[in-house]
CHARMM internal coordinates of N, CA and C (Angstrom, degrees):
IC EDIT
DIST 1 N 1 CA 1.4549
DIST 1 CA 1 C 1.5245
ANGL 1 N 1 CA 1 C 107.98
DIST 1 C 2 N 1.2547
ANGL 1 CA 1 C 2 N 115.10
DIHE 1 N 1 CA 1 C 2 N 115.77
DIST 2 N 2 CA 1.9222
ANGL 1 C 2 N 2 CA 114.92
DIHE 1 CA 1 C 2 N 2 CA -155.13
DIST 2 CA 2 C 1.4465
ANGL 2 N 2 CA 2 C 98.19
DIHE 1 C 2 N 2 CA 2 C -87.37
DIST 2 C 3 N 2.1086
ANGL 2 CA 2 C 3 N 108.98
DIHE 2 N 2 CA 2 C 3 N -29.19
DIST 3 N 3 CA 1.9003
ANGL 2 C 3 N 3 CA 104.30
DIHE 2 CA 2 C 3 N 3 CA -163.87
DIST 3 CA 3 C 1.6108
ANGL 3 N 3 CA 3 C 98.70
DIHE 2 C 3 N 3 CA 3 C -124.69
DIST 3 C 4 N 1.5288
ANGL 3 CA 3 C 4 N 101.96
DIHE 3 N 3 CA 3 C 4 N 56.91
DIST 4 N 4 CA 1.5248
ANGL 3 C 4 N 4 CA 118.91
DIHE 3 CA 3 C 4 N 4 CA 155.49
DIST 4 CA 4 C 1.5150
ANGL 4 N 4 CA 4 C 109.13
DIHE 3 C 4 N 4 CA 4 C -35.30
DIST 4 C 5 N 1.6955
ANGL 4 CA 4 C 5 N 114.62
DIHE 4 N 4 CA 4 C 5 N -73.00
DIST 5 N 5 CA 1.2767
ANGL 4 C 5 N 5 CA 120.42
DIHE 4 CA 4 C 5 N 5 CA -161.23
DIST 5 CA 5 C 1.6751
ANGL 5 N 5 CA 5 C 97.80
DIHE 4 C 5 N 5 CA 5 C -77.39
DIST 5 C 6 N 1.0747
ANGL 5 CA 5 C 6 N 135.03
DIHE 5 N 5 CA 5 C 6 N 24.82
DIST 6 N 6 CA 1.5962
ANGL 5 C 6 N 6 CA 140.86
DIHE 5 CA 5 C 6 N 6 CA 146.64
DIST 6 CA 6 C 1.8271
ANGL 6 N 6 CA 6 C 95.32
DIHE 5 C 6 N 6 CA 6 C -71.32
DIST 6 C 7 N 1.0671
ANGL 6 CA 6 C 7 N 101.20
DIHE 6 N 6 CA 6 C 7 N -82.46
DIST 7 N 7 CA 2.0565
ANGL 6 C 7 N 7 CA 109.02
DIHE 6 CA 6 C 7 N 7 CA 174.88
DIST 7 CA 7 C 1.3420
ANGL 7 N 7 CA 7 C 105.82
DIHE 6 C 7 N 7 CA 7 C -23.28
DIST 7 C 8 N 1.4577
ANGL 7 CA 7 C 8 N 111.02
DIHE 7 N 7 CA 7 C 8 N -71.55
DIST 8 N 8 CA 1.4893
ANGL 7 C 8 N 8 CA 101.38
DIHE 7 CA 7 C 8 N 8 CA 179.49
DIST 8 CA 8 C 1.2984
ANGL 8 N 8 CA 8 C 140.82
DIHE 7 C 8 N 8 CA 8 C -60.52
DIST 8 C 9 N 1.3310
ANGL 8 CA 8 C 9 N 117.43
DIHE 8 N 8 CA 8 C 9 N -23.55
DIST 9 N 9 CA 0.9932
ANGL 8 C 9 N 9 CA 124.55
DIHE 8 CA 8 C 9 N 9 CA 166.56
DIST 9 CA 9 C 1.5286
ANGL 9 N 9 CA 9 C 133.38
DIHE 8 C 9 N 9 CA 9 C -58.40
DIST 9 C 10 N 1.8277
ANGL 9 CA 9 C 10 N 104.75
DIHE 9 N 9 CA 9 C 10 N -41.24
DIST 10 N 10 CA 1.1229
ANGL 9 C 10 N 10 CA 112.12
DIHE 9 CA 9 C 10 N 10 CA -142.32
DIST 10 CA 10 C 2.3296
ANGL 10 N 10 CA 10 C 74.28
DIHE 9 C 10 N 10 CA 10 C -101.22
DIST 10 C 11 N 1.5114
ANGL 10 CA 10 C 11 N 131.71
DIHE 10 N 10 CA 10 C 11 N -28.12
DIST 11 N 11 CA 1.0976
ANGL 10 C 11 N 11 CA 131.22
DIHE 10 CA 10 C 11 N 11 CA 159.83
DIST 11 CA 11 C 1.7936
ANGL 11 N 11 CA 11 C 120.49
DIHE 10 C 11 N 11 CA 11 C -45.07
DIST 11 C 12 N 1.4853
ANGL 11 CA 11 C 12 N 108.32
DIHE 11 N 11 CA 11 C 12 N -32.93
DIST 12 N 12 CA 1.1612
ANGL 11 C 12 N 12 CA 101.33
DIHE 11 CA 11 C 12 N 12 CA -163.39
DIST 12 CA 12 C 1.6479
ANGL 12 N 12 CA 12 C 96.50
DIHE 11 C 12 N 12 CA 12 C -105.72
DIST 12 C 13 N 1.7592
ANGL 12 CA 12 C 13 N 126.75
DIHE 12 N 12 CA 12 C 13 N -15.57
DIST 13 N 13 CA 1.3274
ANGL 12 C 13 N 13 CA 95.50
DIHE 12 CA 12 C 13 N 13 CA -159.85
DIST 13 CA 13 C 1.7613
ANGL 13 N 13 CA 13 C 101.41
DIHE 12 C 13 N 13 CA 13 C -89.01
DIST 13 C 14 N 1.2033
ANGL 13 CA 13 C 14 N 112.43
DIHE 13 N 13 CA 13 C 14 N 5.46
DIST 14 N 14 CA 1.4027
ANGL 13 C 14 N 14 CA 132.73
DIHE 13 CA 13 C 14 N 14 CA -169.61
DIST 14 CA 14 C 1.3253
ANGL 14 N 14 CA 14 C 106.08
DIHE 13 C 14 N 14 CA 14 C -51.98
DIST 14 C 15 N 1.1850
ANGL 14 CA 14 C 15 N 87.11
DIHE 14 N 14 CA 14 C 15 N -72.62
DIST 15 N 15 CA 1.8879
ANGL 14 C 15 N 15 CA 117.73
DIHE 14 CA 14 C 15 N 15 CA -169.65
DIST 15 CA 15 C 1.4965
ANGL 15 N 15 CA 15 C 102.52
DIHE 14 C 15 N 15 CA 15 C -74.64
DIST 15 C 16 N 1.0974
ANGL 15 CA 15 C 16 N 154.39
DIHE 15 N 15 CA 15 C 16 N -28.11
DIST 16 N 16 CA 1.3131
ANGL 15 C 16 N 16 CA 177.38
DIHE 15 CA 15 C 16 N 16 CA 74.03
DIST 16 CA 16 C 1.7269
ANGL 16 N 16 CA 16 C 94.51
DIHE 15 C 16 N 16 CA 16 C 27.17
DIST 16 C 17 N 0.8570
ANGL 16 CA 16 C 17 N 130.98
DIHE 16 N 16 CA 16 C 17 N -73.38
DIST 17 N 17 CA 1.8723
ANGL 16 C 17 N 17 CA 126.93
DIHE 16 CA 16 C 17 N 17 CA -178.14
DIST 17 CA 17 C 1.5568
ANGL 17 N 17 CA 17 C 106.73
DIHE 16 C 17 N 17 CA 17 C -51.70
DIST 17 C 18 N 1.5035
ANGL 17 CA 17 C 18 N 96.64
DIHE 17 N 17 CA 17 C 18 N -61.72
DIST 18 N 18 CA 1.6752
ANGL 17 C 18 N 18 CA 92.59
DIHE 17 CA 17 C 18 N 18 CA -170.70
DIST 18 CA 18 C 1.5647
ANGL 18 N 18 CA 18 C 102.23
DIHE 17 C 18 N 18 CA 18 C -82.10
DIST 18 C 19 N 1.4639
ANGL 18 CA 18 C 19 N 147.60
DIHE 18 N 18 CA 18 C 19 N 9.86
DIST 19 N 19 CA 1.2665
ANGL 18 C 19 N 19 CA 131.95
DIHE 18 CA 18 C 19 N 19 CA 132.70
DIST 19 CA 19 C 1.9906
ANGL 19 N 19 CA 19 C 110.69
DIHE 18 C 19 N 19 CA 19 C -57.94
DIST 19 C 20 N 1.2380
ANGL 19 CA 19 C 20 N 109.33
DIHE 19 N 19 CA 19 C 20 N -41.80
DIST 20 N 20 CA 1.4644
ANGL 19 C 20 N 20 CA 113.45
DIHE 19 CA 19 C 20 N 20 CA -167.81
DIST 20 CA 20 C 1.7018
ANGL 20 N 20 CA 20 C 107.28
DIHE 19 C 20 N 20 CA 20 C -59.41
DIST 20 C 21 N 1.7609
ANGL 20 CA 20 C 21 N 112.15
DIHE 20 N 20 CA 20 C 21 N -48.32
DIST 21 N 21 CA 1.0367
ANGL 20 C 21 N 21 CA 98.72
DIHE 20 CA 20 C 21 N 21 CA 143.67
DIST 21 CA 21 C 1.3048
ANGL 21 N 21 CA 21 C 162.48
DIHE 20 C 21 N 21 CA 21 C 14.28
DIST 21 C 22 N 1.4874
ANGL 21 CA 21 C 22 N 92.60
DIHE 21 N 21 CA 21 C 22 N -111.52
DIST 22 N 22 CA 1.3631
ANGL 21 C 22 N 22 CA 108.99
DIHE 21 CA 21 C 22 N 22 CA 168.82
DIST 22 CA 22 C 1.4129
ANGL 22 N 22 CA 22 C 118.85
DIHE 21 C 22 N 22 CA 22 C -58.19
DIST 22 C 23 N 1.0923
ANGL 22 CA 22 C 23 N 117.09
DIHE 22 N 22 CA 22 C 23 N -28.90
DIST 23 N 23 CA 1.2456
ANGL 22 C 23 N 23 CA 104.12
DIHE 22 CA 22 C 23 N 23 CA -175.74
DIST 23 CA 23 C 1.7989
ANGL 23 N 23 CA 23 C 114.11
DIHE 22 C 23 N 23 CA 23 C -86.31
DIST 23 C 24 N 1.1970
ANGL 23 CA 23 C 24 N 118.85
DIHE 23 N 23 CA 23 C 24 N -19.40
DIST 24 N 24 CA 2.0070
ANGL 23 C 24 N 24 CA 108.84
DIHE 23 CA 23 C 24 N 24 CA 153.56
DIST 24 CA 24 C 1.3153
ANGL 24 N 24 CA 24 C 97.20
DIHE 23 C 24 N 24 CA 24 C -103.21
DIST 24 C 25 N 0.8645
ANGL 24 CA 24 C 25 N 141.26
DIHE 24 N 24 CA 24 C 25 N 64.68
DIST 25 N 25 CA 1.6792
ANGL 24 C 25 N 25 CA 156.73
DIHE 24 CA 24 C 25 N 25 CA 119.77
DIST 25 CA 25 C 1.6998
ANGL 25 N 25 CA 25 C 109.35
DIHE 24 C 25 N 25 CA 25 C -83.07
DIST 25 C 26 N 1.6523
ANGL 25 CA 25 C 26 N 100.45
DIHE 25 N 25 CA 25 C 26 N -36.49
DIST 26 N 26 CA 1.5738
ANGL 25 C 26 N 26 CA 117.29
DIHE 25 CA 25 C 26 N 26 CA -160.63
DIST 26 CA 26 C 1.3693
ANGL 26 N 26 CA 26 C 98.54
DIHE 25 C 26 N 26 CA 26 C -80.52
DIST 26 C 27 N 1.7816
ANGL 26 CA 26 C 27 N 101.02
DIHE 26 N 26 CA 26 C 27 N -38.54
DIST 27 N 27 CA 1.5670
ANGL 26 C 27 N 27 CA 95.94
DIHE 26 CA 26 C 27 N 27 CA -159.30
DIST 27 CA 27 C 1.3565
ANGL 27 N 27 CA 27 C 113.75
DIHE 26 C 27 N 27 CA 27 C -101.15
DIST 27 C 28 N 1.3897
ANGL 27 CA 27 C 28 N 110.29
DIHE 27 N 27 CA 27 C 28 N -3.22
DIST 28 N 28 CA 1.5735
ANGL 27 C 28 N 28 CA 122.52
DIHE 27 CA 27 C 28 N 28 CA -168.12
DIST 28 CA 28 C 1.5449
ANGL 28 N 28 CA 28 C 103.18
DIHE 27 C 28 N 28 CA 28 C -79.14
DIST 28 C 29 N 1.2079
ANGL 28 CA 28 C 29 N 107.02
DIHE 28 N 28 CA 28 C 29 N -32.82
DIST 29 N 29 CA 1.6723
ANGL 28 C 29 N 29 CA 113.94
DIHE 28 CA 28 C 29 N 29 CA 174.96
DIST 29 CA 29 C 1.7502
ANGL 29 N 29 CA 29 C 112.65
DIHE 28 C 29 N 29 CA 29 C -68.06
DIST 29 C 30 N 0.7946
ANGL 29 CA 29 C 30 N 96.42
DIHE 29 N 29 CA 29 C 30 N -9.33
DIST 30 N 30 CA 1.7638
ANGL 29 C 30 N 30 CA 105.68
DIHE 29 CA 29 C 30 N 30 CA 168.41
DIST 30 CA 30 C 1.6893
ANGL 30 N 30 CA 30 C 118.82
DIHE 29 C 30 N 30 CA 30 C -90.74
DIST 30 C 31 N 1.3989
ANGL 30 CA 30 C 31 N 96.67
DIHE 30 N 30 CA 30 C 31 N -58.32
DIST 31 N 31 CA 1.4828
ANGL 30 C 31 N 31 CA 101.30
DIHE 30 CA 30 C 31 N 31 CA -160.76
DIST 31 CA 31 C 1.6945
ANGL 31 N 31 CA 31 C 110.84
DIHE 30 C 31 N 31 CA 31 C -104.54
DIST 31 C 32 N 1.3458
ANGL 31 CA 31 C 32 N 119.94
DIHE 31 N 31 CA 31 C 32 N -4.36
DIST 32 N 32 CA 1.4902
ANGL 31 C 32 N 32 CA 118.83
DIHE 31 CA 31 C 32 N 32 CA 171.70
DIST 32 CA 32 C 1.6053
ANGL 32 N 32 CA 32 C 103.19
DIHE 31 C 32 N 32 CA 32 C -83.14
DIST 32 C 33 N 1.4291
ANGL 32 CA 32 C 33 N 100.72
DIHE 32 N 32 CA 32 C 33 N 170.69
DIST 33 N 33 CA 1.9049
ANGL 32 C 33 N 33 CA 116.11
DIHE 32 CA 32 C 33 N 33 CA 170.27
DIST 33 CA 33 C 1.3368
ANGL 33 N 33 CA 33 C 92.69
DIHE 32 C 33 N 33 CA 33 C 101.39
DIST 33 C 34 N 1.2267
ANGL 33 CA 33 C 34 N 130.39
DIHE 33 N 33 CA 33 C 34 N -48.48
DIST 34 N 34 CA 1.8644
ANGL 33 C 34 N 34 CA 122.87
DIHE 33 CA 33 C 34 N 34 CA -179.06
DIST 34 CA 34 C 1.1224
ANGL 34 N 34 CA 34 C 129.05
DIHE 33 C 34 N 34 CA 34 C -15.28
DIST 34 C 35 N 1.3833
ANGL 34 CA 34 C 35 N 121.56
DIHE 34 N 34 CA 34 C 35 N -59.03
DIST 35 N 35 CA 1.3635
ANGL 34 C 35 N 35 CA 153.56
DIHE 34 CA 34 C 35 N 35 CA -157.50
DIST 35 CA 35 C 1.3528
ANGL 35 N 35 CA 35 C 122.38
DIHE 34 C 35 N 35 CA 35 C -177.19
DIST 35 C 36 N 1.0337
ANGL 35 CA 35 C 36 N 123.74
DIHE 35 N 35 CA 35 C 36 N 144.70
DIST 36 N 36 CA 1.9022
ANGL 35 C 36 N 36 CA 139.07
DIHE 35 CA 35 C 36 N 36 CA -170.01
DIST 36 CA 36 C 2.1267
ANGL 36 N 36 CA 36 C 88.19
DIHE 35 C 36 N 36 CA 36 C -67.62
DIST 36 C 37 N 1.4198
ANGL 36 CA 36 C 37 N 95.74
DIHE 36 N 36 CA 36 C 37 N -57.32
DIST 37 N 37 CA 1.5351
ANGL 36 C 37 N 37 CA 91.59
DIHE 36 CA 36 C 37 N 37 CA -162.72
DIST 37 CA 37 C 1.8323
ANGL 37 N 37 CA 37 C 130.90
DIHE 36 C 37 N 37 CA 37 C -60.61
DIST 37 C 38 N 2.2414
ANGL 37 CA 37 C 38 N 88.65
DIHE 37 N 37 CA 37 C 38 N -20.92
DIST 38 N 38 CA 1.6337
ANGL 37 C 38 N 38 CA 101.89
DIHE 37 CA 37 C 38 N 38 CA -178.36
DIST 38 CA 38 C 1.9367
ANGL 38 N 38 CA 38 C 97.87
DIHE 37 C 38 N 38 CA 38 C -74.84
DIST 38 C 39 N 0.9432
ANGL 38 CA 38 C 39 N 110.15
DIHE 38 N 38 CA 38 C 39 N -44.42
DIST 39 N 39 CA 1.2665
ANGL 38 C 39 N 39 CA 122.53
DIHE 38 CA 38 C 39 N 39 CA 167.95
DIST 39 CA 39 C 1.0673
ANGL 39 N 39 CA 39 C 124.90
DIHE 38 C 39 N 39 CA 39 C -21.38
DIST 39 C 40 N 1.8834
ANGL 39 CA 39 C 40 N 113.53
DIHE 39 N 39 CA 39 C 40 N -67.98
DIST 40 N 40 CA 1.4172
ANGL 39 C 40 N 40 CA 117.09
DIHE 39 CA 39 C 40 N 40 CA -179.07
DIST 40 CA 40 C 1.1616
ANGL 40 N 40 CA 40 C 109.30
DIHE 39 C 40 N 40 CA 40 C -87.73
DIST 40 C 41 N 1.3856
ANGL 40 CA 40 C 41 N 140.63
DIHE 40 N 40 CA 40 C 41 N -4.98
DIST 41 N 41 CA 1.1487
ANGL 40 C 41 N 41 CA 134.86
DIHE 40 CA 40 C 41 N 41 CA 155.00
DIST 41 CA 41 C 1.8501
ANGL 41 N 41 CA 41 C 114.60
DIHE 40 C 41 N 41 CA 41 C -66.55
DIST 41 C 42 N 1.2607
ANGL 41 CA 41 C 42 N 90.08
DIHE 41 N 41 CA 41 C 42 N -46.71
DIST 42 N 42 CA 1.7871
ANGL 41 C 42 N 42 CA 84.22
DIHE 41 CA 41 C 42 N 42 CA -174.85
DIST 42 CA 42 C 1.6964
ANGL 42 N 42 CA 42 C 119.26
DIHE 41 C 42 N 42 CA 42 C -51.52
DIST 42 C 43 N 1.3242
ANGL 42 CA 42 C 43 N 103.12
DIHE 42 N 42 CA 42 C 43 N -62.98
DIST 43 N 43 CA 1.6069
ANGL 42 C 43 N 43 CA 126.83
DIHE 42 CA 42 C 43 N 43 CA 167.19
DIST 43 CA 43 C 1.6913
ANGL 43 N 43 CA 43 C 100.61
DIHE 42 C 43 N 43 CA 43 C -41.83
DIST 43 C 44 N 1.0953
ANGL 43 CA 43 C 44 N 107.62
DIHE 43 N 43 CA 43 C 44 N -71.05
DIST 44 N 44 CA 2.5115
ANGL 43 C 44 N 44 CA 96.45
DIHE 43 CA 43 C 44 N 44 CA 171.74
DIST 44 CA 44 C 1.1903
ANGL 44 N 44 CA 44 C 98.66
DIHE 43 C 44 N 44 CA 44 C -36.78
DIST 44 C 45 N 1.1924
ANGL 44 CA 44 C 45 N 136.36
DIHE 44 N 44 CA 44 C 45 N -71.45
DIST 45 N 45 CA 1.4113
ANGL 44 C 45 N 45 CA 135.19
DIHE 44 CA 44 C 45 N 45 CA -156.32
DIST 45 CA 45 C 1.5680
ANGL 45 N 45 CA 45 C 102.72
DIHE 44 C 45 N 45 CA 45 C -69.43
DIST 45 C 46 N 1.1098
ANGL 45 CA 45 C 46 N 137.18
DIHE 45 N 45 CA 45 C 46 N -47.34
DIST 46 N 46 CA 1.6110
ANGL 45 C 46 N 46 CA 132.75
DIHE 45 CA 45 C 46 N 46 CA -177.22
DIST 46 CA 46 C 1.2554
ANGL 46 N 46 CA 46 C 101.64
DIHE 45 C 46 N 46 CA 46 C -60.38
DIST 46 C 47 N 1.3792
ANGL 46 CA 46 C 47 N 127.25
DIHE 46 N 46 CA 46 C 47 N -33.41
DIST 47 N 47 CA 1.3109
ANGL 46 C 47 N 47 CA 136.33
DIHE 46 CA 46 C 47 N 47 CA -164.93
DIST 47 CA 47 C 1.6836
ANGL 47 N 47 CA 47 C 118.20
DIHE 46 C 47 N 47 CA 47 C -85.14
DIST 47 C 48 N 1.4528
ANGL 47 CA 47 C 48 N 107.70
DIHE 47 N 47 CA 47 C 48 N -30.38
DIST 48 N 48 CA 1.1743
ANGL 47 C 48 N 48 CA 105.15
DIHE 47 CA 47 C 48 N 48 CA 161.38
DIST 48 CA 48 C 1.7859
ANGL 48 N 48 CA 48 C 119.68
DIHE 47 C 48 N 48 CA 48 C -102.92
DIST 48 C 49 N 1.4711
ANGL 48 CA 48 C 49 N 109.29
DIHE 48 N 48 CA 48 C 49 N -15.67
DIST 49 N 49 CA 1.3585
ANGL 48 C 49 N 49 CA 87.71
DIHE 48 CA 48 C 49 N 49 CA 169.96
DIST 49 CA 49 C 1.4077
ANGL 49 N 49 CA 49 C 140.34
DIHE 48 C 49 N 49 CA 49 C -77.88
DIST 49 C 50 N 1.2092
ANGL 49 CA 49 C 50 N 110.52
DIHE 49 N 49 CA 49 C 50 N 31.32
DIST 50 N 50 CA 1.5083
ANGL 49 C 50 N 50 CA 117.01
DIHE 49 CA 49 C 50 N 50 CA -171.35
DIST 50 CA 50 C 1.7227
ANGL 50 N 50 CA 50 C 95.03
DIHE 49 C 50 N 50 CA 50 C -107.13
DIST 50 C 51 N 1.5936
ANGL 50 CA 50 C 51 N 120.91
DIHE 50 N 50 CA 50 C 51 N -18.45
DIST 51 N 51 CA 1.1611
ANGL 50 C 51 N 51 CA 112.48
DIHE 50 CA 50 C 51 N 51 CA 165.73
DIST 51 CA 51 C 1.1206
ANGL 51 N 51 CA 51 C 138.42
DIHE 50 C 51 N 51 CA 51 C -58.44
DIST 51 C 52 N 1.6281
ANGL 51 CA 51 C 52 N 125.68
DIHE 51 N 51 CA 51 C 52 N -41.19
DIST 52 N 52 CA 1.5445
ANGL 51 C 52 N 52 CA 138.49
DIHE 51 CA 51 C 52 N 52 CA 168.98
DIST 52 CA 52 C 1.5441
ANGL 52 N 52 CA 52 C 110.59
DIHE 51 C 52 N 52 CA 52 C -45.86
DIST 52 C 53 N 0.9873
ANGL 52 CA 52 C 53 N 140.69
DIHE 52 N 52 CA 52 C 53 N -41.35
DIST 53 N 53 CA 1.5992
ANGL 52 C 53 N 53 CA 144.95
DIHE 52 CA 52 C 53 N 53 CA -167.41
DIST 53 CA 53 C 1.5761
ANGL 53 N 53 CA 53 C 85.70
DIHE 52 C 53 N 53 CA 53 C -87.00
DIST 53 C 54 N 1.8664
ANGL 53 CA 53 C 54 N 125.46
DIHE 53 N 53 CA 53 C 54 N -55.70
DIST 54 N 54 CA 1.4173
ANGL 53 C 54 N 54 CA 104.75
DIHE 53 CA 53 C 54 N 54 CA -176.57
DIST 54 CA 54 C 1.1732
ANGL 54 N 54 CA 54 C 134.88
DIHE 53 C 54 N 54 CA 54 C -63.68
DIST 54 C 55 N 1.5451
ANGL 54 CA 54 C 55 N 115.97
DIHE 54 N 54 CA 54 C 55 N -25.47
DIST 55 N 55 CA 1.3910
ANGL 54 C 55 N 55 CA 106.96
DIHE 54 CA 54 C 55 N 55 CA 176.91
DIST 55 CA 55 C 1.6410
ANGL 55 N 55 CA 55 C 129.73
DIHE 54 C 55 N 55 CA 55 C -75.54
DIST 55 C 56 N 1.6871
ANGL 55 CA 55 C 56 N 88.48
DIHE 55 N 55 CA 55 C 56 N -14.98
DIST 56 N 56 CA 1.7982
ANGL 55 C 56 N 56 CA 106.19
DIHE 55 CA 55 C 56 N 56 CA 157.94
DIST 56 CA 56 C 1.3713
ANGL 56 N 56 CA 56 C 121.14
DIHE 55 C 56 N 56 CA 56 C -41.72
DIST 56 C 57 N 1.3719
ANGL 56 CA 56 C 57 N 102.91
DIHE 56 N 56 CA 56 C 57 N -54.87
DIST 57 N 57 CA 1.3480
ANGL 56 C 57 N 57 CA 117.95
DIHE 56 CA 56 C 57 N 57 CA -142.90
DIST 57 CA 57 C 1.8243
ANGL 57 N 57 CA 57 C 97.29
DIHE 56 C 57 N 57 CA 57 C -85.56
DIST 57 C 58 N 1.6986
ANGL 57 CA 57 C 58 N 99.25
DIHE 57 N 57 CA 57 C 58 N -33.68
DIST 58 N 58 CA 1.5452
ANGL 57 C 58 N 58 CA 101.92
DIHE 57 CA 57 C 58 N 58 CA -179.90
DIST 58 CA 58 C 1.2927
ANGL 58 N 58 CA 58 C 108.57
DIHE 57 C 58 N 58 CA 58 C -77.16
DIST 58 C 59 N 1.4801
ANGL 58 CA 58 C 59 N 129.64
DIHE 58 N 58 CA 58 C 59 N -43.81
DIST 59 N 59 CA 1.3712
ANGL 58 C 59 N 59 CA 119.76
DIHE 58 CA 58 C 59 N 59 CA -173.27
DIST 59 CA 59 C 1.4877
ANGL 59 N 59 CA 59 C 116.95
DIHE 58 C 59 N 59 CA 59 C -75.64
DIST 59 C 60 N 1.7556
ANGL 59 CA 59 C 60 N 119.72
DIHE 59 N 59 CA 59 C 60 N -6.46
DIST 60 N 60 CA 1.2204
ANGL 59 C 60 N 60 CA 116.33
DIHE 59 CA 59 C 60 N 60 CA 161.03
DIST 60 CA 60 C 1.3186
ANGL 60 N 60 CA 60 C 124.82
DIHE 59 C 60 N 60 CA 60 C -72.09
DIST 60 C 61 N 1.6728
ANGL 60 CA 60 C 61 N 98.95
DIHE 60 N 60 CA 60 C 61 N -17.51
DIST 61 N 61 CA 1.5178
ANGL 60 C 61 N 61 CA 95.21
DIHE 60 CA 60 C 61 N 61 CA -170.30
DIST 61 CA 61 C 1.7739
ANGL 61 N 61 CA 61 C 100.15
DIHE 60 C 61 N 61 CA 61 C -102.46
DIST 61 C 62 N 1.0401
ANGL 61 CA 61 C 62 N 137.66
DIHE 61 N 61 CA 61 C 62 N 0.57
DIST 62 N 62 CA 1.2206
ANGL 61 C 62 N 62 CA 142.03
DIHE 61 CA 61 C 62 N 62 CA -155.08
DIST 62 CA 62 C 1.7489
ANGL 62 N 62 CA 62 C 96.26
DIHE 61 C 62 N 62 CA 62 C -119.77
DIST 62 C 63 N 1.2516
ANGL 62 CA 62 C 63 N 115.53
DIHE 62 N 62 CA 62 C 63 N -16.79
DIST 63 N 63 CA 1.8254
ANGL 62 C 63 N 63 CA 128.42
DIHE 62 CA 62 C 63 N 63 CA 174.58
DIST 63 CA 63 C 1.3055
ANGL 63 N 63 CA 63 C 95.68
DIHE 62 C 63 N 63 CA 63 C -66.74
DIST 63 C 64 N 1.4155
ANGL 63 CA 63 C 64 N 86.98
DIHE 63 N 63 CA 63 C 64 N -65.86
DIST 64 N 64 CA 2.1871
ANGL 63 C 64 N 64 CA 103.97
DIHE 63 CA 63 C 64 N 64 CA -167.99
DIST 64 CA 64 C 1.3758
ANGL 64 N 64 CA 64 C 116.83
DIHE 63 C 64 N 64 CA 64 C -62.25
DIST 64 C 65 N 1.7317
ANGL 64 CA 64 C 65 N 127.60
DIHE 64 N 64 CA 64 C 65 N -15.16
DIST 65 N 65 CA 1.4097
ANGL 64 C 65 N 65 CA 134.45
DIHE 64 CA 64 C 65 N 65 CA -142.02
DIST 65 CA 65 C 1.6271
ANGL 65 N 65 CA 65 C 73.69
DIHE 64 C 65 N 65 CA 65 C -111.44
DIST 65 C 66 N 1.6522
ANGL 65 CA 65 C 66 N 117.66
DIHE 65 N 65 CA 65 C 66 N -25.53
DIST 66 N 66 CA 1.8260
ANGL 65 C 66 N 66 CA 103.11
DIHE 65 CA 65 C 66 N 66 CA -165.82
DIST 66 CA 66 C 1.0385
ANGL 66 N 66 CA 66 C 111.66
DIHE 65 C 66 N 66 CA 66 C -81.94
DIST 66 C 67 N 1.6108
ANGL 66 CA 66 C 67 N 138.32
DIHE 66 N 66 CA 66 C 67 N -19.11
DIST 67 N 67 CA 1.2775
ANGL 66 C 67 N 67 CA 137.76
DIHE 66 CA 66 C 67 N 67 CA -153.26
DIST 67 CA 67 C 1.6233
ANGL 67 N 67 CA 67 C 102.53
DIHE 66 C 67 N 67 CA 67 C -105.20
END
COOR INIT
IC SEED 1 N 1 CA 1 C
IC BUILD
């Protein structure tokens, strides 16, 4: 089976999102309502930090997928 880490990937980022989720679901109920501006800052930042771990995860698998 040559695109194993296809399986794994697509098993782990599943469960991994909807943990990411929940957890500023958890925290948003705390720290939103303040202000319009803490708000749209928080949500940009939740919104892009889920990218840093993805582009890990793609360029590990896109290294191994070239050879």
């Amino acid at each position: 089976m040559k695109r194993w880490r296809h399986l794994i990937v697509v098993i782990g980022i599943i469960p991994s999102l909807i943990i990411y989720v929940a957890f500023f679901m958890y925290i948003f109920d705390y720290i939103t309502g303040y202000h319009w501006s803490i708000d749209w800052l928080i949500y940009i930042l939740a919104g892009f930090l889920w990218l840093y771990p993805a582009t890990k995860v793609i360029k590990w698998l896109a290294d191994n997928e070239a050879h």
